[in-house]
C-alpha positions as CSV (number, residue, x, y, z in Angstrom):
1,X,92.3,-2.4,-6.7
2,X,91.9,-5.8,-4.6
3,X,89.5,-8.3,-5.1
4,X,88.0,-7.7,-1.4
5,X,83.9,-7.7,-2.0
6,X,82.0,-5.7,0.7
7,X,79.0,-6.4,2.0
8,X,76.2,-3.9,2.5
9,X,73.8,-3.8,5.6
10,X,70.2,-5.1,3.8
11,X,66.9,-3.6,4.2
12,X,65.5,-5.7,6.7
13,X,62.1,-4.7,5.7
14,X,59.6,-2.3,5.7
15,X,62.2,0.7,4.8
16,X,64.0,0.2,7.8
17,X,67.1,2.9,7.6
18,X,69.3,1.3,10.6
19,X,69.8,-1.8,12.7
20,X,71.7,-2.4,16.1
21,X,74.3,-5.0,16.0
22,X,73.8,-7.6,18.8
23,X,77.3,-9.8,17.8
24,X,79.5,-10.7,15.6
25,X,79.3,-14.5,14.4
26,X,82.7,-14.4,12.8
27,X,85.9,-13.1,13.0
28,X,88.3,-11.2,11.3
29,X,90.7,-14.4,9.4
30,X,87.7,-17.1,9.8
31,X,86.8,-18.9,6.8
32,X,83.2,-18.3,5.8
33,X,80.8,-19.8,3.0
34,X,78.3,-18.2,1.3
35,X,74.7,-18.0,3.6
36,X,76.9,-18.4,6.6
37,X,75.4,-16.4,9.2
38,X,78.2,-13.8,9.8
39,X,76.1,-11.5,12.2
40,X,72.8,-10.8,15.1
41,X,71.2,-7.6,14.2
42,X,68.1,-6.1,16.0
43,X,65.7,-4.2,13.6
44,X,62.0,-3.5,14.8
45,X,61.0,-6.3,16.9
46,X,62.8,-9.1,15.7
47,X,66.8,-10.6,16.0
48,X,68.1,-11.8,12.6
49,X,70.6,-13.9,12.0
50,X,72.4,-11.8,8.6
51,X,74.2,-14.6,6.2
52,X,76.7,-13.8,3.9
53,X,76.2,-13.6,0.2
54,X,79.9,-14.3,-0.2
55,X,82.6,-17.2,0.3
56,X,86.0,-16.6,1.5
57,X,88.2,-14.9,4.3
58,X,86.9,-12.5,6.8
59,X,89.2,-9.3,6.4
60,X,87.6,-6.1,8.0
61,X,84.0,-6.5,10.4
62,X,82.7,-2.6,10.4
63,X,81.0,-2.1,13.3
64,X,81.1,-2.8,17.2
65,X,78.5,-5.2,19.0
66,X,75.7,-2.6,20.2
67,X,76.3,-0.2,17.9
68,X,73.6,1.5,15.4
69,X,74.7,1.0,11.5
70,X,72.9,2.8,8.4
71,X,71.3,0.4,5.8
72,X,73.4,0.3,2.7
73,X,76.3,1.0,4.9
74,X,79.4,-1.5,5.0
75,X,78.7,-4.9,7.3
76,X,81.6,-6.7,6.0
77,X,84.7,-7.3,4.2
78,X,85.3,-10.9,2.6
79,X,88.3,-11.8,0.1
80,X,87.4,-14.6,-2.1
81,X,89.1,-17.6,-1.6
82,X,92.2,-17.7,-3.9
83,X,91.9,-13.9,-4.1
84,X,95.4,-11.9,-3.0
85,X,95.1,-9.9,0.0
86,X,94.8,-6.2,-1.0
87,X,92.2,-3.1,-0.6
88,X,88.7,-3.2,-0.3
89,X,87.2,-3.2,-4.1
90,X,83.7,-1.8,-3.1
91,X,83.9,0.4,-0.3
92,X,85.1,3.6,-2.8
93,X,82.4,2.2,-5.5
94,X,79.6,2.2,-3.2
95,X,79.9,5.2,-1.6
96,X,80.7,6.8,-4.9
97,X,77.2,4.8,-6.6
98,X,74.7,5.8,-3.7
99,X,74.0,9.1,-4.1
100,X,74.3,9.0,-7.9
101,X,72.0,6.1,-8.0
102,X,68.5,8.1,-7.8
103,X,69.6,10.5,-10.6
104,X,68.6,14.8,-11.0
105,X,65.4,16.2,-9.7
106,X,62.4,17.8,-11.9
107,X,60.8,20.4,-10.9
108,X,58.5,18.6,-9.5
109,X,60.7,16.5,-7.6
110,X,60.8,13.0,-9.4
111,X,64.3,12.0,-9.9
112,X,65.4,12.1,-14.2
113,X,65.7,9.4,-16.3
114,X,69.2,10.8,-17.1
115,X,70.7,8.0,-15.1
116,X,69.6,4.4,-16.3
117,X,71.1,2.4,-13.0
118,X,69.0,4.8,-10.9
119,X,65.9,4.8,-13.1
120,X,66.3,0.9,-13.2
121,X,66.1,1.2,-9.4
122,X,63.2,2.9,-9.4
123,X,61.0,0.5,-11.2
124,X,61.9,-2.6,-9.4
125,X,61.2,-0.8,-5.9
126,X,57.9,0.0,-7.5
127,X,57.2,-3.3,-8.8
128,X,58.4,-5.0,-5.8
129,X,61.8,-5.8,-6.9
130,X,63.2,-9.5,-6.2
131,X,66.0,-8.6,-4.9
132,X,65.8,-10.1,-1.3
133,X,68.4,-10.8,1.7
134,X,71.0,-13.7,0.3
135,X,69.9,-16.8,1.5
136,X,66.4,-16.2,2.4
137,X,66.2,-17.2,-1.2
138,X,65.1,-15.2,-4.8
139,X,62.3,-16.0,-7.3
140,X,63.5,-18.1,-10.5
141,X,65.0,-15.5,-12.9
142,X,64.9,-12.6,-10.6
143,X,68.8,-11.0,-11.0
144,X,70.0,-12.0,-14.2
145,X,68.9,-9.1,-15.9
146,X,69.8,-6.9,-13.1
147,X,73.8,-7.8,-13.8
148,X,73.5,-7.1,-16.9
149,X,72.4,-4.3,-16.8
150,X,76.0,-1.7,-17.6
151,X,76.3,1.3,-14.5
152,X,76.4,4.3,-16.0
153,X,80.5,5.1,-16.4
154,X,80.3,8.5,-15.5
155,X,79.3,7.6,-12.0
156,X,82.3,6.0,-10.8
157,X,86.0,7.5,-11.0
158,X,87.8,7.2,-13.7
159,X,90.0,4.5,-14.5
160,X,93.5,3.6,-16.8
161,X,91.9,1.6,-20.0
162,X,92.4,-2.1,-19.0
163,X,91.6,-4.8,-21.2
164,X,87.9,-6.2,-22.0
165,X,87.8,-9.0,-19.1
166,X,89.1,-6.4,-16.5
167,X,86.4,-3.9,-17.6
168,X,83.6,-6.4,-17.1
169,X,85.2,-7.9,-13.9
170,X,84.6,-4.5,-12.4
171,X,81.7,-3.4,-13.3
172,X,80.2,-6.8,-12.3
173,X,81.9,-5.7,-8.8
174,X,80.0,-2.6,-8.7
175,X,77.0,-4.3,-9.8
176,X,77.3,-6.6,-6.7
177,X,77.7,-3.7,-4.5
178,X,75.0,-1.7,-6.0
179,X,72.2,-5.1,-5.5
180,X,73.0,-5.7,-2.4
181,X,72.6,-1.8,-1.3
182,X,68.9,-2.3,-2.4
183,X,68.4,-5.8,-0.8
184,X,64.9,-7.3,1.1
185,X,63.5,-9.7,2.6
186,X,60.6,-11.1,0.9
187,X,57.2,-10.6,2.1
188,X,57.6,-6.8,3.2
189,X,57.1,-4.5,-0.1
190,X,55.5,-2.0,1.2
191,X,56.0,1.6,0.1
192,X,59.9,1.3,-0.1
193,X,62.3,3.6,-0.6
194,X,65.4,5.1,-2.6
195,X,68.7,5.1,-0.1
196,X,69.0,8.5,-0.9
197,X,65.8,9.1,-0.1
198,X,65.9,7.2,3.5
199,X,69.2,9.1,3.9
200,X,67.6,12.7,3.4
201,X,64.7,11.6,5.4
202,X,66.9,10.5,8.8
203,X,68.7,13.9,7.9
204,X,66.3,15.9,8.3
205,X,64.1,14.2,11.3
206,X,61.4,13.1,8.7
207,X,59.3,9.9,9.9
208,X,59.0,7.9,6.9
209,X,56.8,5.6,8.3
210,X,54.2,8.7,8.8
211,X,54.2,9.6,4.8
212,X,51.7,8.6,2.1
213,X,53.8,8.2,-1.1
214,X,53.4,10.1,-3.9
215,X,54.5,7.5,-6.2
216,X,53.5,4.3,-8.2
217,X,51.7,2.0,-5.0
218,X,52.5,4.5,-2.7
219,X,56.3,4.7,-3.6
220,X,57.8,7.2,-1.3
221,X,59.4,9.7,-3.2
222,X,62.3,12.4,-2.7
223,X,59.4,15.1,-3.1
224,X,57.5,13.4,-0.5
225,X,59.9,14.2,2.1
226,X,60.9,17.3,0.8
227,X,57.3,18.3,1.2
228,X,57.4,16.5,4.8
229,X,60.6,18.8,5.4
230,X,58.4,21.9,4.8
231,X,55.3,21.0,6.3
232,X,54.9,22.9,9.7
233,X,54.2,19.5,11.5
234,X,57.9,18.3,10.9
235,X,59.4,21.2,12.4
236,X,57.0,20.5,15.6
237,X,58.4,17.2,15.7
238,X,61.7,18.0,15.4
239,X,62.3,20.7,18.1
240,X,62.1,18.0,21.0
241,X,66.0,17.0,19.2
242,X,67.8,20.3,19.6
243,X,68.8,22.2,23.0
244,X,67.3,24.4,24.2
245,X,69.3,26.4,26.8
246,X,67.1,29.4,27.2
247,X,65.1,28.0,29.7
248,X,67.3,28.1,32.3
249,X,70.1,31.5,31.2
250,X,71.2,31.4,34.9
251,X,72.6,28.0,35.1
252,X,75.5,26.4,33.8
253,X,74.7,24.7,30.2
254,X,72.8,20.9,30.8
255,X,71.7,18.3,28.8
256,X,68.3,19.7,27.2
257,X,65.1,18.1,29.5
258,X,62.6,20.1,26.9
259,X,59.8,17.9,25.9
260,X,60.8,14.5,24.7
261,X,64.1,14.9,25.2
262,X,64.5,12.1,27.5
263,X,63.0,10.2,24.5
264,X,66.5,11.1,23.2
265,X,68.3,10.7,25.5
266,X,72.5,12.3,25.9
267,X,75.1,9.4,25.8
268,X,76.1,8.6,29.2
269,X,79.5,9.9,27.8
270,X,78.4,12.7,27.5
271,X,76.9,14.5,30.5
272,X,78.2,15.0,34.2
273,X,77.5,11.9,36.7
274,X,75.9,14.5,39.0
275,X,73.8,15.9,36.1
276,X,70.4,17.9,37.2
277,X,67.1,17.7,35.4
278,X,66.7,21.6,35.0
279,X,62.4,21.2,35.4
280,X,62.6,19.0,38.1
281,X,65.3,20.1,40.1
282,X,66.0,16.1,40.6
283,X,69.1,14.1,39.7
284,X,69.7,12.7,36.3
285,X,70.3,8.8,38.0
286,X,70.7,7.3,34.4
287,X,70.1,8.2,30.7
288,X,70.0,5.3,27.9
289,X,69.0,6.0,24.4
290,X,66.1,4.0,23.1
291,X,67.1,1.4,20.5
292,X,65.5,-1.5,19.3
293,X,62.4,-3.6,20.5
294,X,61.3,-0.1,22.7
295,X,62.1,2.2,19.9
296,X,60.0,0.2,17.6
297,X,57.0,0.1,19.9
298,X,57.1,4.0,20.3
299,X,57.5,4.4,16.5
300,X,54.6,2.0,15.9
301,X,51.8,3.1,18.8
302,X,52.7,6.6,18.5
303,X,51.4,6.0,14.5
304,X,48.7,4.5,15.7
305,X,47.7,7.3,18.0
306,X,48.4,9.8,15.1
307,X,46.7,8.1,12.6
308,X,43.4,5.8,13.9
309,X,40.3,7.3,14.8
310,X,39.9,4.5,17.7
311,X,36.8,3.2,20.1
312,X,36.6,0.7,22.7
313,X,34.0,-1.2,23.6
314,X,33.9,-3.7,26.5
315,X,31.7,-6.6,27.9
316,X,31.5,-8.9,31.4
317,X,31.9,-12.5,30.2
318,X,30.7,-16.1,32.4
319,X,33.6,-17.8,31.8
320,X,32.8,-20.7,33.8
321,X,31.5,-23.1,31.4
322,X,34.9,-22.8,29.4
323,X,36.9,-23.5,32.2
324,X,34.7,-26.8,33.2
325,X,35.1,-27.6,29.3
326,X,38.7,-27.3,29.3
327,X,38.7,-29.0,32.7
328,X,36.9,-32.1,31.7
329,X,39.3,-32.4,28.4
330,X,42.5,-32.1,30.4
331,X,41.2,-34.9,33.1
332,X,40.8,-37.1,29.3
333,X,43.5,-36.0,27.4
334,X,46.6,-34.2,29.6
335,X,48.8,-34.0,27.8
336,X,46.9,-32.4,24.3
337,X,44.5,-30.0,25.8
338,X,44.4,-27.0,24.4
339,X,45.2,-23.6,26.8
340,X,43.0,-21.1,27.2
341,X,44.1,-18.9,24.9
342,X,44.1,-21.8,21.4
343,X,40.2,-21.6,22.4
344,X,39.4,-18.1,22.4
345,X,41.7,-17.6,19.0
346,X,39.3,-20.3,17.8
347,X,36.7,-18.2,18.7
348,X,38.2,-15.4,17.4
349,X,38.6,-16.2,14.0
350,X,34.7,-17.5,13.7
351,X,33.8,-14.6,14.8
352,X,36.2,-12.4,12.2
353,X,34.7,-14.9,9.2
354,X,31.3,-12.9,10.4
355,X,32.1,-10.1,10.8
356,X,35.1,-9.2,8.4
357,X,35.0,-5.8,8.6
358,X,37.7,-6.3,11.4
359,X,39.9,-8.2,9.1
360,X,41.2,-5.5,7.1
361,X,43.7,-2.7,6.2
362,X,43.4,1.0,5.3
363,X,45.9,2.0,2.8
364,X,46.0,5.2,0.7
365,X,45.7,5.0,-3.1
366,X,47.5,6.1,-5.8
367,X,45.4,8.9,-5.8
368,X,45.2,10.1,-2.2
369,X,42.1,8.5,-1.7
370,X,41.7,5.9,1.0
371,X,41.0,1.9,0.0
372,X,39.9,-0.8,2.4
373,X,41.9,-3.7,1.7
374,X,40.2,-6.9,2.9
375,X,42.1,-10.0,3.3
376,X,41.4,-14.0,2.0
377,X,42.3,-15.2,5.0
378,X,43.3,-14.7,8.9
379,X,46.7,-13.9,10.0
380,X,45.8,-13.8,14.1
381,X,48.8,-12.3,16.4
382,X,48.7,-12.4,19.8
383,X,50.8,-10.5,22.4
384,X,54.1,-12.3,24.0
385,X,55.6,-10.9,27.1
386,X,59.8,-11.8,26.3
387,X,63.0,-10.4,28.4
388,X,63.4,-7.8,25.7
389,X,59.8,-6.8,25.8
390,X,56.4,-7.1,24.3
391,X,56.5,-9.0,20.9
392,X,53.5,-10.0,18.6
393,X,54.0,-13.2,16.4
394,X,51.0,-14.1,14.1
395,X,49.8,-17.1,13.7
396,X,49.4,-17.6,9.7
397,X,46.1,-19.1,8.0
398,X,44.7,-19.2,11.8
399,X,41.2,-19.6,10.4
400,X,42.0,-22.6,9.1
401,X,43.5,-24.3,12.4
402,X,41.8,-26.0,14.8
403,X,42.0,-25.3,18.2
404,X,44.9,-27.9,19.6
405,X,46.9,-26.5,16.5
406,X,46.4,-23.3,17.5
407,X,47.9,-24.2,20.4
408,X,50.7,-25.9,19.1
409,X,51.5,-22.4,16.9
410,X,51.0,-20.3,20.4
411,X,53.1,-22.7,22.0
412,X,55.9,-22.7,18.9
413,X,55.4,-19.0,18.3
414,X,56.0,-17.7,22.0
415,X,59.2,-19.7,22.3
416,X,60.9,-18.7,18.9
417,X,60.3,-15.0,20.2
418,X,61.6,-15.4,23.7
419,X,64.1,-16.6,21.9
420,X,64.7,-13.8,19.7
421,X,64.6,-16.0,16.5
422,X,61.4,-14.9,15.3
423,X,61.5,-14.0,11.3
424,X,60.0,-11.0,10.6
425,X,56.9,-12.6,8.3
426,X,56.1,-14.2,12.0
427,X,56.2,-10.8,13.5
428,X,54.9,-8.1,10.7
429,X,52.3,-10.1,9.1
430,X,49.0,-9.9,11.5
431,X,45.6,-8.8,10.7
432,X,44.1,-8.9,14.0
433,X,45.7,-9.1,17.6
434,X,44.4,-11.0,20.6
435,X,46.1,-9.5,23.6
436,X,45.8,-11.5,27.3
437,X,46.8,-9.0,29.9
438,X,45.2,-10.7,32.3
439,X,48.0,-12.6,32.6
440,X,49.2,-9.5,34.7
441,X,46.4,-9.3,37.2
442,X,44.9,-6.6,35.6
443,X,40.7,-6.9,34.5
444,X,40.8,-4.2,31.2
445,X,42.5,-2.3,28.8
446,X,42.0,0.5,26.4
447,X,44.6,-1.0,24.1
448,X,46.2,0.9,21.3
449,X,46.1,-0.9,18.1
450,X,48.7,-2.7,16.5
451,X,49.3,-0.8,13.4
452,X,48.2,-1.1,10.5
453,X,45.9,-3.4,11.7
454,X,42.4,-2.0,12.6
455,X,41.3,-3.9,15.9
456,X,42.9,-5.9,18.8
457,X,40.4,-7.6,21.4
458,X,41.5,-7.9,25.1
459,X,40.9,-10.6,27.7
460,X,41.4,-9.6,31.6
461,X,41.8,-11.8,33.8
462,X,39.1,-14.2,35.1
463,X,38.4,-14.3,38.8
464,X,35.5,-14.9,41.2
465,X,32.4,-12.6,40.7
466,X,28.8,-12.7,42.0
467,X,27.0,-13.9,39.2
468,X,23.1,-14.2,38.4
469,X,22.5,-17.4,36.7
470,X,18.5,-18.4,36.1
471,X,17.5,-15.7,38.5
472,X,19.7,-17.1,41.2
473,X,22.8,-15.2,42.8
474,X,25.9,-17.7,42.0
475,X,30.1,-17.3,42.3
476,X,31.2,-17.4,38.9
477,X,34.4,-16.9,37.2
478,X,33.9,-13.9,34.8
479,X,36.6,-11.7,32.6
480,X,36.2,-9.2,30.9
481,X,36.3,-8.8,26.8
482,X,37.6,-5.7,25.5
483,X,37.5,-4.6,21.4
484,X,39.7,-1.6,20.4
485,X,38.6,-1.2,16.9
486,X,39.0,1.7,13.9
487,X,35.9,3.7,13.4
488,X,36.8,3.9,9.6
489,X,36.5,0.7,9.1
490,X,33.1,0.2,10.9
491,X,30.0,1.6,13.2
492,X,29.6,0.2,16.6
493,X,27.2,-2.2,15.4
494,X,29.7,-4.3,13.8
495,X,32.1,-3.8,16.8
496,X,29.5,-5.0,19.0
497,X,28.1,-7.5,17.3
498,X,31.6,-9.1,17.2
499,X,32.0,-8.9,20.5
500,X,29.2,-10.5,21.6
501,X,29.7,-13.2,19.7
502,X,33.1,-13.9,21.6
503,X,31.0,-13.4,24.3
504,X,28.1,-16.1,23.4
505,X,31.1,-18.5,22.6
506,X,33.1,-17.8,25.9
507,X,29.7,-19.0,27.6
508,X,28.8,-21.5,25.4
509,X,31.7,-23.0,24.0
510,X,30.5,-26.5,22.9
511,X,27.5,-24.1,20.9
512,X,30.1,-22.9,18.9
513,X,32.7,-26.0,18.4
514,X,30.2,-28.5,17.6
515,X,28.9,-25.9,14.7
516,X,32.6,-25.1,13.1
């Protein structure tokens, strides 16, 4: 066996069972040190840059730019410098260790303690193991007693007795293989799961982000998506996937066009060029499947729309004294006024210190029971219109800024994204979104909210309105405020009482500054 160490696609976060591959940043025969970035991968809304938790020569890349590649699945080959040239050492390990790492099944479905390197597993996923994505860094400590921890022999095939040093040597190898098959990035711990268990979930058509774990901290269980396997909602949403060629016996067999199948769309490959839509009677023009930034905006609103009980409320605003405000300061100060938007995420965050209600998360406890986590502290995204879509970075702390460095994050924030360098801390760790679609002409919005946060506020755009202003008819420029909130989390008292104080501070913006 070689001395060729394999490197495992991470979890990028959040339990995330696949990522498309942008490019390559290497080649086969380069020369690479550990933390080099090696490849661009595309996992929910953000591009990251994957280093390399190993120096030496580039031998096999597994995968093709713009292809999809299973977490825990083979990234890359690297022999060690000085190593000799020879097979792969973890490929047959890894794929031997995955599905042995989460043990038997009880009868109630928790995996057996019968297997020590799967129980050990377990109980760092539940505690919110360490283990991160090489070179985004690890707490002091964490993965020294993970290596020494021995694999269970049985689990791995057999092997002539070699000498003391050679036994350790490969057991350390597997060990490698086996931590970087359960690797994260820090900041995301979430209600993570087994690879076995992400792998029978994307078997079997199970959304894992739609489950309430069973587990310690809502771990995610194998019983949990064996009881989502069952439950008669999963085989509703799975029949959109498989053809369904009774609905037209006459005709020659076609791509499926059954509800949501162009949600799934048939690989160009293939499907005929001249390919009709059986319920339209219209040509197929083009089919794409959707992958990345979209995919991860269905996946997310369509959870939102599941799973939040939501109400709108909306409200005329006179923005005309904010504009004369910002006016005056731009003719003083050009070139450090703040935009539009630093001042109503100024006024946004005094008006969530009021009325926290709007600043929080519903998670479910241990016990099924729902909790109302409140937060010390505001994490304010805002919506960014980029070439691959809509993104939302959060501004961290934001209560804390004032409103030319909230600017200066928007500013910083909107570029990194466009860029598509974003991390995803600065794109999954909001707890209220401001959204400008005014920006698009339009006047309101019933947003959907950002899951799992539990409101987003709108701003339309501000034009020229008839206006009464001390009993006399006046042109003003007025927009309109819109609050999209979760009716768990609070009555429409609390949702209107927020609002209006946006409102009061849109109006009367030196009011509110000269008070914060």
């Amino acid at each position: 066996m070689g001395n060729t160490k394999v490197f495992l696609l991470p979890d990028l976060g959040e339990g995330l069972t696949e990522a498309d591959l942008v490019s390559w940043l290497v080649a086969v025969g380069d020369e690479i040190s550990v933390d080099q970035p090696i490849a661009e991968v595309e996992t929910a809304k953000s591009m990251v840059e994957v280093p390399s938790p190993y120096a030496g020569t580039v031998e096999i890349l597994h995968g093709q730019p713009g292809e999809t590649l299973d977490v825990g699945k083979p990234l890359i080959s690297v022999r060690p410098a000085g190593a000799p040239a020879g097979a792969v050492a973890g490929d047959a390990a890894v794929r031997d260790a995955a599905p042995r790492e989460a043990g038997g099944t009880s009868k109630d479905g928790t995996d057996t303690g019968g297997d020590a390197q799967g129980e050990a597993y377990r109980e760092e996923e539940k505690a919110g193991s360490g283990n991160v994505l090489i070179g985004y860094g690890t707490p002091a400590g964490a993965g020294i007693t993970r290596r020494t921890r021995a694999p269970r022999r049985a689990a791995f095939p057999a092997a002539p007795e070699q000498d003391s040093a050679g036994r350790v040597s490969a057991e350390e190898r597997t060990m490698d293989d086996l931590i970087l098959l359960r690797t994260r990035v820090p900041g995301r711990l979430g209600a993570v799961i087994s690879p076995l268990v992400r792998r029978m979930a994307k078997n079997n058509g199970v959304d894992l982000g739609s489950l309430n774990g069973s587990g310690d901290r809502g771990l995610i269980l194998r019983r949990d998506v064996e009881a989502a396997m069952t439950a008669p909602q999963a085989v509703v949403e799975k029949a959109p996937e498989a053809p369904t060629p009774a609905t037209e016996p006459s005709r020659a067999p076609e791509p499926s066009t059954a509800s949501g199948a162009d949600v799934l769309p048939t690989p160009a490959a293939d499907r005929a060029p001249d390919s009709v839509d059986a319920r339209t009677g219209l040509g197929v023009s083009r089919r794409e499947p959707v992958k990345g930034i979209r995919k991860a905006v269905a996946a997310n609103m369509t959870r939102s729309r599941k799973e939040i009980p939501e109400a709108t409320v909306w409200v005329d605003v006179d923005a005309t004294a904010l504009l004369d405000l910002r006016a005056s300061l731009k003719a003083a100060q050009p070139e450090s006024t703040p935009g539009l938007m630093a001042f109503l995420a100024r006024f946004v965050t005094a008006g969530l210190k009021r009325y926290p209600e709007l600043n929080t998360r519903i998670v479910t406890a241990d016990d099924g029971s729902l909790e109302l986590v409140s937060f010390d502290g505001i994490n304010l995204g805002f919506a960014a219109q980029t070439d691959r879509g809509l993104v939302v970075p959060s501004i961290r702390r934001a209560e804390s800024l004032t409103a030319r460095e909230l600017d200066g994050e928007i500013r910083r924030l909107t570029a990194v994204v466009r860029e598509s360098k974003a991390t995803p801390q600065e794109l999954g760790s909001g707890t209220f979104t401001l959204n400008n679609y005014g920006v698009f002409g339009v006047d309101g919005s019933a947003a959907i909210i950002n899951h799992p946060e539990v409101a987003i506020l709108g701003i339309g755009r501000i034009i020229d309105k008839p206006w009464v202003v001390d009993g006399q008819l006046a042109v003003r420029k007025v927009t309109e405020l819109t609050l999209t909130f979760d009716h768990r989390v609070c009555d429409g008292g609390t949702a209107g009482g927020f609002l209006r104080f946006v409102a009061d501070a849109v109006e009367n913006p030196m009011g509110l500054l000269t008070d914060l």
